[in-house]
Every structure is written in structure tokens, then in C-alpha cells.
ZAMARGU-4260 file (C-alpha; in steps of 0.2 Angstrom, whole numbers, plus 5000, padded with zeros to 4 digits):
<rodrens>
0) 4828/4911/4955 | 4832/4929/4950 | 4820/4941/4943 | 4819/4951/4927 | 4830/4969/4925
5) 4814/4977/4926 | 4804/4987/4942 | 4809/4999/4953 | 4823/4994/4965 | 4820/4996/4984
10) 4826/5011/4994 | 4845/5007/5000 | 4843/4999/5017 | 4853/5012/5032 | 4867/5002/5043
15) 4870/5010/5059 | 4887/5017/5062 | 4897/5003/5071 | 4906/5005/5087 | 4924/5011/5085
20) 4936/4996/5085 | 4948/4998/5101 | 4961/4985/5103 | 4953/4971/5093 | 4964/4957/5096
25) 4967/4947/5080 | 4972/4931/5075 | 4989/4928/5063 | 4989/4914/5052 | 5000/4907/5037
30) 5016/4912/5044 | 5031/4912/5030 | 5047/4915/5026 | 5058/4913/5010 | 5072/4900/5009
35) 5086/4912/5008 | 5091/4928/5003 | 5078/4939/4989 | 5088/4952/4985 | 5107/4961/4985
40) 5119/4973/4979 | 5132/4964/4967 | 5152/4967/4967 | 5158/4976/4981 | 5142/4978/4987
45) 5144/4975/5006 | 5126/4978/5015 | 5106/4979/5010 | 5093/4986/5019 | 5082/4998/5022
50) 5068/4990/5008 | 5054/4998/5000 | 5041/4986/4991 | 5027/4990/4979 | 5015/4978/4973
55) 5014/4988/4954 | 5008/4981/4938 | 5009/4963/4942 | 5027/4964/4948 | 5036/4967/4964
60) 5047/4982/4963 | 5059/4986/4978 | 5072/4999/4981 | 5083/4999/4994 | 5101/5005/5001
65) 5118/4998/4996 | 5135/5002/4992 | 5140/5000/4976 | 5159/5004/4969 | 5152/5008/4951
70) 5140/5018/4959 | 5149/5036/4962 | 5153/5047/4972 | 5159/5034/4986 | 5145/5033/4998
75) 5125/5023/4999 | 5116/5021/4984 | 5098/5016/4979 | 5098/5003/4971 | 5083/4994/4961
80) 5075/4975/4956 | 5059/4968/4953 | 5054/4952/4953 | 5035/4942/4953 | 5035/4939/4968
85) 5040/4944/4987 | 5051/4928/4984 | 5059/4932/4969 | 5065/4931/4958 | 5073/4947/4958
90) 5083/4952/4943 | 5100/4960/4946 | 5102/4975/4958 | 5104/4992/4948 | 5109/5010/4956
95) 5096/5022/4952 | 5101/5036/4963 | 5115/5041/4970 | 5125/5057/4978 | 5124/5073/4968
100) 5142/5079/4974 | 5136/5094/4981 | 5121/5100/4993 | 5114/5090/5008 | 5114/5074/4998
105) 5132/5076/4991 | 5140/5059/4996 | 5125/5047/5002 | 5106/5044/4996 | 5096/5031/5007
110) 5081/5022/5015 | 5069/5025/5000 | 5050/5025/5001 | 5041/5028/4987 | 5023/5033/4982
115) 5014/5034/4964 | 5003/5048/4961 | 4993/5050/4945 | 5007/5044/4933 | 5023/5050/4944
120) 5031/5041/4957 | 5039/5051/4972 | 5054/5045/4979 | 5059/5049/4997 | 5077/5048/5003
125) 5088/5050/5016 | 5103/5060/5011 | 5121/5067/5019 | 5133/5077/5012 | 5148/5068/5024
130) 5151/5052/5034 | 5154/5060/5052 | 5140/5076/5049 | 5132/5079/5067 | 5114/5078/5065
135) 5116/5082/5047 | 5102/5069/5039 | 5090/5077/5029 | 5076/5071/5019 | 5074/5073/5000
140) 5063/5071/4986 | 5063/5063/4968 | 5052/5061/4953 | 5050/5048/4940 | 5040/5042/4927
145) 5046/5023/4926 | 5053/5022/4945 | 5070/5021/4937 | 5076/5037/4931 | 5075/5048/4944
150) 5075/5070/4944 | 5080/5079/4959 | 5063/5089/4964 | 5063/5104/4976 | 5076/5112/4966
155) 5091/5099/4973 | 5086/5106/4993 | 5082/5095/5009 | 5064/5096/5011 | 5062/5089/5029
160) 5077/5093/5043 | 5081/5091/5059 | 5071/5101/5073 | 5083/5103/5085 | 5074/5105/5099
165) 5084/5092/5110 | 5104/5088/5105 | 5106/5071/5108 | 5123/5058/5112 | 5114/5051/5095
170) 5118/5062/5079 | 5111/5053/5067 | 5098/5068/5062 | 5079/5068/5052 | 5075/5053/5039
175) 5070/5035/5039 | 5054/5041/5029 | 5038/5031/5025 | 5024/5037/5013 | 5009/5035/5011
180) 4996/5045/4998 | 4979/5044/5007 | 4965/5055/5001 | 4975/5068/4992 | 4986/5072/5005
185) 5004/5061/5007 | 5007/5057/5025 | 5026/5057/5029 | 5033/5045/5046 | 5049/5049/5050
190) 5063/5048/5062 | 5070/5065/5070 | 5084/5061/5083 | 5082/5079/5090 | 5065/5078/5092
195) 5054/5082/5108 | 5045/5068/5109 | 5060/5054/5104 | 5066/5040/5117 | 5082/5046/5128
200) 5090/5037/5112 | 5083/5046/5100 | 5070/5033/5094 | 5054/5040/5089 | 5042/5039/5073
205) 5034/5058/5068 | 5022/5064/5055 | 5018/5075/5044 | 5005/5078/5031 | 5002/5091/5015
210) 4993/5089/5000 | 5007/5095/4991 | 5019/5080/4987 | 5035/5091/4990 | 5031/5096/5005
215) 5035/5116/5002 | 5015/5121/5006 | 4999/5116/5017 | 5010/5105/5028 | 5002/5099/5044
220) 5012/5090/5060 | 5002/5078/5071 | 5004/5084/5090 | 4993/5080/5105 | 4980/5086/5099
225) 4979/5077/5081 | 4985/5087/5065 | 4991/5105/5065 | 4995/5118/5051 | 5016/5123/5053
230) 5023/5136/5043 | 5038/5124/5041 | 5045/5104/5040 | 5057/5107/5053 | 5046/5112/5067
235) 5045/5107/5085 | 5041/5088/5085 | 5030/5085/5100 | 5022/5067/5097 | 5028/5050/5092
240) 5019/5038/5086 | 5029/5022/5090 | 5047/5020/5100 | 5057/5016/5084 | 5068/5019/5072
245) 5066/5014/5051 | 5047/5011/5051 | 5039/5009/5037 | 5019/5008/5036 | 5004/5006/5026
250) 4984/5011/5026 | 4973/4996/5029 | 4958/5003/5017 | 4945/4988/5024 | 4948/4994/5041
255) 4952/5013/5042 | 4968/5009/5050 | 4989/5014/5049 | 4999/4999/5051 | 5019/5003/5056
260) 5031/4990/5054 | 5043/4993/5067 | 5060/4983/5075 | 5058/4974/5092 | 5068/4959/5099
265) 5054/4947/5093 | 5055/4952/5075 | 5044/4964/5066 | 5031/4971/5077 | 5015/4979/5069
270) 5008/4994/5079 | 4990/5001/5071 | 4983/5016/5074 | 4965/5024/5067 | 4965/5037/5054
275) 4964/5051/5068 | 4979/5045/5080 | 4967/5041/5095 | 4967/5024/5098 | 4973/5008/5092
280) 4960/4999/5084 | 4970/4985/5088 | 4982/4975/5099 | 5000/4973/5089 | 5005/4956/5080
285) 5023/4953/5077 | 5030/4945/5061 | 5044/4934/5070 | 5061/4929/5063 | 5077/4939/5063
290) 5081/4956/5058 | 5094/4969/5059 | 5088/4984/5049 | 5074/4994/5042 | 5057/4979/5037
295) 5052/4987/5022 | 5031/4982/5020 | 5023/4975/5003 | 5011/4987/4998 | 5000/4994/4984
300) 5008/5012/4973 | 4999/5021/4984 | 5007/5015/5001 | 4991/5004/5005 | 4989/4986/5011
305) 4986/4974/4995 | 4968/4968/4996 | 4965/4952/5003 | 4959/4940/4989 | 4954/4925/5003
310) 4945/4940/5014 | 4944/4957/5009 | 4934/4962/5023 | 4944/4952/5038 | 4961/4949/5033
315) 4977/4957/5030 | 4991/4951/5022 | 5007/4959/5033 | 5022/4955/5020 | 5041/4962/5022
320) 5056/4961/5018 | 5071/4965/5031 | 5089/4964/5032 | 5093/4947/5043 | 5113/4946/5047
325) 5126/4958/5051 | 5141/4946/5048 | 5152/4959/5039 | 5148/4973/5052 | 5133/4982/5040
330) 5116/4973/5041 | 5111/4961/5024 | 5103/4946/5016 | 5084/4953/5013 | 5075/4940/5017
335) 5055/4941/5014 | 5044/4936/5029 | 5027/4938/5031 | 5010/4932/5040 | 4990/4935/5039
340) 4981/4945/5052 | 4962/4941/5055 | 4947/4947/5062 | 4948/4967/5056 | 4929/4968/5058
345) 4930/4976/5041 | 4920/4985/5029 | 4909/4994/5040 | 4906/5009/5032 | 4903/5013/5012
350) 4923/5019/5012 | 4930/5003/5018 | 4917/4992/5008 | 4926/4998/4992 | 4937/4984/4996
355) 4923/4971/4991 | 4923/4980/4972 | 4923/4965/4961 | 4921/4954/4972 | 4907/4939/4973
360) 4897/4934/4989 | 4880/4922/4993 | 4865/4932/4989 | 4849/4932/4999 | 4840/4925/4986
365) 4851/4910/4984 | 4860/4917/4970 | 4876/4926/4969 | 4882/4944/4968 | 4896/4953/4965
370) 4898/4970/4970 | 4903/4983/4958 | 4906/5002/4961 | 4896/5001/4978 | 4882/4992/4970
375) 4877/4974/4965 | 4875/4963/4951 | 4862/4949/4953 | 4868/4935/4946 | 4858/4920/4945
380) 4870/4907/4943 | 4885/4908/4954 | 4898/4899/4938 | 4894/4914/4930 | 4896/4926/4944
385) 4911/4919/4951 | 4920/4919/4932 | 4913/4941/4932 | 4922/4943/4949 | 4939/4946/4954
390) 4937/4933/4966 | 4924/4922/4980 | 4920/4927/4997 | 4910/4912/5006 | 4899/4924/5018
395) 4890/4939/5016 | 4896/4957/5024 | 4882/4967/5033 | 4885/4981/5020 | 4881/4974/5005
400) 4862/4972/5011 | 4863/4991/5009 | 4868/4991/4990 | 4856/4994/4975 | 4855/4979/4965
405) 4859/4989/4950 | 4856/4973/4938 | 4850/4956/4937 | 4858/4943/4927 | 4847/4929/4922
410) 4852/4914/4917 | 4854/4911/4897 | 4855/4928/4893 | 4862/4933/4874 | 4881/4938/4875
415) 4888/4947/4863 | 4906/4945/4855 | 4910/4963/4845 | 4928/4969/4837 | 4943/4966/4847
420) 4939/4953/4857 | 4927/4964/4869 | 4911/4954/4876 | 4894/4958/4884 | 4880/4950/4890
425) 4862/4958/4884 | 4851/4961/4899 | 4836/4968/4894 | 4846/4972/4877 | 4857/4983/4886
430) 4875/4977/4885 | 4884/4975/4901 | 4902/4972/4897 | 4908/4957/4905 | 4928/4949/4904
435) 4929/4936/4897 | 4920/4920/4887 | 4921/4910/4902 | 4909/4922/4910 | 4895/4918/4894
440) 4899/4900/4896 | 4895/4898/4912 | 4880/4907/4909 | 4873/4894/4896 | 4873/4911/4885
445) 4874/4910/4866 | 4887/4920/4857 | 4884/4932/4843 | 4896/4940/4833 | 4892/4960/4831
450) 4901/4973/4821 | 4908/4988/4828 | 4892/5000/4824 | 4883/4986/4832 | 4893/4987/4846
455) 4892/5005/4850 | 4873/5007/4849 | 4870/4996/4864 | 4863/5006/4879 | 4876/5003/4891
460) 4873/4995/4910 | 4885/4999/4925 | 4892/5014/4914
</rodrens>
């Protein structure tokens, strides 16, 4: 049974620093695929690829490269859709950005990867001025409120080029960007045919780093020896971080991990690497399937792998969506594929077991808590705790023995009902907000109606 809201809490239990994860093989589980085609240009519109996906607001949004005749200047496009699902469906392709007619990005815009920070979303592209234009691929940058209508940033000017420190028989140039916007700073993977570090082909994934979204200031290159200050985008690229080209990746937040989605003959292959680029915490998984351009990874605004709602701590959700047939001479028909990896070993320190936020798991007092801002709430009926949380977890990670239990919720309780629908239960008569009736119900707590001074006067818990 659980105890009163009263007393002194014990200390916070220490947990040792766990050994580093090194190549950690994991399990894949619930392969799937969707019956056909999600999403395409319309008209002329001869090939699709080259997806971003972000998980935003309940809705699927994706961008991705076309070629659309009502779309000028002739040349790629961005084009846009969204949908409720990585299935679909999608509603009807519309171009959001295309060639500005003059400066590097006159005639082609391409490969989009997106990220939102604050209330802006940053738009990535590849852009050329010219079909045949010699290592001419540069990479540019766009802003947006809506993720529709879109404002050239960095006054109209590349702000990522070719190195030039090998000229290779492939002339494709500097793009294929991915983003992702990790702890203030946006992390940038990118393909650079010139590089030092590319394949004899030119295949090779870079990256660079700066707190500043356009890329002008602080910018850092990871070399040998991790991350560097370089006084600019275009210097010497002397690491790689997987043989490829047009890869997209994401930040795995429960396991402190990059995950690259890359091309191979066995479909998509996942390559992870630990926040420092010193190891791989574990082996690659492959999502299987045919491809022919650019997998494009589901993830959350900020480039990060959705939480797992079945296992936040030990599972992954690896979700794409990639061109699958070159019939017409131009890869097409984005299809979504996708699989679950388990066994991440998870949630090991305080920063990864942010992850479990909302989330409801068994309680050593055979009762149930849900964890909340790092801490817990004692609940002692698990109905009630599971209608509080975001969702149920059957086991118990080591971390959460470390958290205050910052309230307990005793069974019967008052709950309170004030203006606008907003509900509470009264623990100790201070009100801790709760979401929904179902919550009070479950609790065998009686409802009373309160006026909006009533409301506010309540000493507030998990504030």
C-alpha cells in the first residue's frame, strides 16, 4: 500500500557509471513494409527520392526531390506532403522550393533535410546552378515558420562546398546533407566527392558541427581525433564516417547513439556510432527490401529517433522511406519500410532516462510509478497510474531506483474539476494537475467542481 505525502524522502540512491556499450548486437523485430507507393510528384513528374520525414504535430510531414513542369526554372524541386502515417495517406505533392534563377542554386534545389529549432524550421538543400557543372554541388540553407514557405538564409550564398582536396572521375560535388540539432549545436553529415577521406568513388559521409544553424560561425569538423574548430565549411575533409552516399541519420536519445541510414546491396543498412565518434556501440542492422536512392529515416523535429512507446529504454523504431525502382531511368515509388531494433541497454544515465518522462513502470512497493521530470510519482493504484502516463512499461529500469519519489498518490484522493476543463487530484490539498477524468475514475476519487479563484489558490505539486 502506499504511504501518506508526508516525511522526509530518502537520499537519491548513486548508480555506477555502466561500461561503455561496444558492439552490442541487437535483435530486429516487427519487420514492415507498405503495400505500394506513399508518396509522388504528380504530372510530369518523373522521379522521387531523396526523402526527409518528420514525426511533427501528430502528422507525418516529408520533403523530398522531384521534377515538376509547373515548378520553374526547369530543373529538381522540393516538393512537400503529409499524411498520418509513414503509410499515408499523403495528400498531394506540392513544390516548396525551387531554383532561384541565379547564384549556386539557379536551376536545381534537392535532397532536403530539415530540422526545427525553437519555432523555425531549417531547411538544408542540395543546390546547382547547371546540369553538367564539375564538382559544382553546394549546400544551402532555408527558413520557415510553417515548413512550407520557405526564405533563402545566408543572404541567397552556399554555405557548405566542395574541399577540393582530391578531383575525382566522380563530379558530383558537396551535398546529400542530414541534420540533426543535438544539445545546441546542429550536426551536419554530408557527402563531399573531393574529400580526403572518400572511397576511390567518391563515397564517403563527413561532419560538421556549429551552434549557429547557418553555419557562418563556431563550426567544428570531425577528424581523427574527434571535433575541431575550422575557420571554414569547405576545409580539408580527413574522416568519414560510413562508405556511402545520401545518408540520412538520427540521435538515439535512450542510448546516447548516432544512427546512419545508408544504401548497401541488402537494403538499408543502419551504422551507429557513440556521441564521440569512438566506437560503435553496436553491430549494424539492415532494414531489407529494395532501394535505389537516398532512405530518408522517420524522426522527431529535432532529427532524433521517436521514443519507443512498447520500450523506451530498449527499443528503436528504424522507420524509412526510399525510392524502390528505376524503371524510367531516375529512381521512384517511396515506399516506407521499417523494422524494430532491441536490446539498446538503455537509459543508463540521468540524460538517457529522460526517455522514461511520462512513463508508468512496477514499483517496489507493489504499486505503480510513473516518472515525471526525472522524479516519481507513487501511485497506489496502477488503473490510475497507467491512465496519468503516456504509456506502460512491464519491468523496472535500474535508474528509476535512483529518483525521488516526489509524490505519493493514495487511493481515493479528492480530484478537483476547475474552469476549462482543467482537473487535479488534491494530495495533501495540494493540487497535482492530472489529464484527464479517466485518471480520477480510476482512482475511486470524487469530483468537485471549483471556480477559477479556487483553482488558483492551490499550492501546486510537480511545479
Amino acid at each position: 500500500m502506499g504511504k501518506p505525502a508526508t516525511g522526509q524522502q530518502p537520499p537519491m540512491q548513486e548508480t555506477k557509471a555502466p561500461p561503455p556499450r561496444d558492439k552490442l548486437k541487437l535483435t530486429v523485430e516487427n519487420g514492415r513494409r507498405s503495400p505500394g507507393t506513399v508518396i509522388a510528384g504528380t504530372g510530369d513528374a518523373v522521379y522521387n527520392y531523396a526523402p526527409t520525414v518528420m514525426l511533427d504535430g501528430g502528422k507525418v510531414r516529408t520533403w523530398w526531390c522531384s521534377q515538376m513542369g509547373t515548378a520553374q526554372p526547369t530543373g529538381d524541386d522540393i516538393l512537400y506532403s503529409e499524411g498520418p502515417g509513414p503509410d499515408g495517406p499523403f495528400t498531394a505533392a506540392l513544390p516548396v522550393l525551387s531554383g532561384s534563377g541565379t547564384s549556386f542554386d539557379a536551376m536545381h534545389t534537392c535532397d532536403p533535410s530539415l530540422v526545427k529549432i525553437g519555432d523555425t524550421y531549417y531547411l538544408y538543400y542540395t543546390a546547382a546552378s547547371r546540369d553538367n557543372h564539375a564538382n559544382g554541388s553546394a549546400v544551402g540553407v532555408a527558413t520557415s515558420k510553417d515548413g512550407i514557405s520557405w526564405t533563402r538564409a545566408n543572404s541567397g550564398q552556399a554555405m557548405l562546398g566542395t574541399s577540393d582536396d582530391i578531383i575525382r572521375e566522380n563530379t558530383y560535388g558537396a551535398g546529400q546533407q542530414s541534420a540533426i540539432y543535438l544539445d545546441g549545436w546542429v550536426y551536419l553529415l554530408f557527402t563531399d566527392t573531393t574529400g580526403y577521406a572518400a572511397a576511390s568513388n567518391g563515397a564517403g559521409q563527413y561532419v560538421l558541427r556549429s551552434k549557429n544553424p547557418l553555419f557562418t560561425t563556431g563550426v567544428e569538423s570531425l577528424g581523427p581525433q574527434g571535433f575541431k574548430p575550422v575557420p571554414s565549411t569547405t576545409e580539408a575533409r580527413t574522416r568519414s564516417v560510413v562508405e556511402a552516399f545520401s545518408a540520412d541519420w538520427m540521435w538515439i536519445d535512450a542510448a546516447s547513439a548516432f544512427a546512419i541510414a545508408h544504401s548497401t546491396e541488402a537494403g538499408t543498412t543502419i551504422t551507429f556510432w557513440n556521441k564521440e565518434f569512438t566506437r560503435h556501440p553496436y553491430e549494424r542492422v539492415v532494414i531489407p527490401g529494395p532501394w535505389q536512392e537516398g532512405p530518408g529515416l522517420l524522426r522527431t523535429p529535432e532529427g532524433h529517433a521517436p521514443i519507443h512507446a512498447a520500450g523506451p529504454c530498449d527499443k528503436v523504431a528504424i522507420d524509412v522511406l526510399r525510392a524502390t525502382s528505376g524503371d524510367s531511368g531516375a529512381p521512384t515509388n517511396i515506399t516506407h519500410f521499417g523494422i524494430d531494433a532491441l536490446g539498446l541497454n538503455g537509459c543508463a544515465t540521468p540524460d538517457e532516462a529522460r526517455v522514461l518522462d511520462g512513463f508508468s513502470v512496477p514499483s517496489p512497493e507493489r504499486t505503480a510509478d510513473v516518472v515525471v521530470d526525472g522524479k516519481v510519482v507513487r501511485f497506489e493504484r496502477g488503473s490510475a497510474a497507467a491512465k496519468f502516463a503516456r504509456g506502460v512499461i512491464g519491468w523496472r529500469p535500474k535508474i528509476v531506483d535512483s529518483f525521488q519519489v516526489a509524490v505519493r498518490v493514495p487511493a481515493a484522493v479528492p480530484a478537483v474539476l476547475g474552469p476549462d476543463g482543467m482537473m487535479g487530484l488534491l494530495v495533501g490539498d495540494k493540487l497535482m494537475p492530472i489529464n484527464s477524468l479517466e485518471v480520477a475514475q480510476s482512482n475511486s476519487s470524487e469530483v468537485t467542481v471549483v471556480t477559477q479563484e479556487q483553482w488558483d489558490r492551490y499550492e501546486r505539486l510537480l511545479s
